[in-house]
N, C-alpha and C positions, 0 to 999 in steps of 0.2 A: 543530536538534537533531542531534547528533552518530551516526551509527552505527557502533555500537564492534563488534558482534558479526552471525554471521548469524541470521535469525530468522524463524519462519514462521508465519500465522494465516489461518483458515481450512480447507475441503475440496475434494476436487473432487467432491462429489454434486452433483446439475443443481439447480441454482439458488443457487449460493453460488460462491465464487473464492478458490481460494488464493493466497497472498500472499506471495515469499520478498523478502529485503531482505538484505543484503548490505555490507561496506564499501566506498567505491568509489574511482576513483581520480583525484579531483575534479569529477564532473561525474555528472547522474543518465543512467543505463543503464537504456533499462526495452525489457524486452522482453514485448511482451503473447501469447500465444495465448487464443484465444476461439472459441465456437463460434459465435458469434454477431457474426465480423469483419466479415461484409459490410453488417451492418444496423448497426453499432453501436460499431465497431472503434476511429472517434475519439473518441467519446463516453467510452468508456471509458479511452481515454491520456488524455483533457482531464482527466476525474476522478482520476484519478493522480495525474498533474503537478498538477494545482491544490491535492491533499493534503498531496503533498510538500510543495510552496511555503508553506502554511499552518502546515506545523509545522516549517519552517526546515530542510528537510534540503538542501542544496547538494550531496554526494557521496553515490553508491550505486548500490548496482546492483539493479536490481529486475527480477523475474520474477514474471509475471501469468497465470496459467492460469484464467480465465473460463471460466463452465458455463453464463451466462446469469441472472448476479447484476444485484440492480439497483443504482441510484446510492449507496444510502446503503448499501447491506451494502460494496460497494465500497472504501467514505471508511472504514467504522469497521475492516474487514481490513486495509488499510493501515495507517490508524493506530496497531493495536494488533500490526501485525509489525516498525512502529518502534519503540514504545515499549519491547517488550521486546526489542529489538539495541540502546537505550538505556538499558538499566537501570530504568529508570523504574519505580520499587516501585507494587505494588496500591495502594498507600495513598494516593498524592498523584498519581495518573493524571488527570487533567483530560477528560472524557469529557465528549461531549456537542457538541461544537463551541466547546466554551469557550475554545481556543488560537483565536486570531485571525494 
């Protein structure tokens, strides 16, 4: 999936993570803060990077501000900060885990 635009999903209330996404300049940029680095720091890049890879983004630049979100609020903030820097209408959003 192509990211065309910047885009951002999620908060920073404790317990949730925002999510900005960006276009990049061939390669994914992620830069995480979290409050919760020391316990959890790669955990949380794995579940990125492994989001990414899932829904085919190859370039971008990603900024992760963690409040002590867990895995799956993680993967759907993601998702849904690519989705719309890809245009990707409400209507035909594949939600769920359905992109393999």
């Amino acid at each position: 999936m192509q990211i065309e635009k910047p885009a951002m999903a999620g908060t920073l209330e404790s317990s949730d993570v925002q999510v900005t996404v960006e276009p990049g300049t061939g390669e994914i940029e992620l830069h995480l803060e979290s409050s919760v680095m020391n316990q959890y720091g790669r955990a949380i890049r794995q579940t990125v990077l492994e989001t990414l890879q899932r829904l085919d983004v190859t370039s971008a630049r990603v900024q992760v501000v963690d409040k002590g979100a867990l895995d799956c609020t993680i993967r759907a903030r993601v998702e849904c900060a690519v989705f719309r820097s890809a245009g990707v209408s409400d209507k035909n959003v594949p939600w769920g885990g359905v992109i393999q």
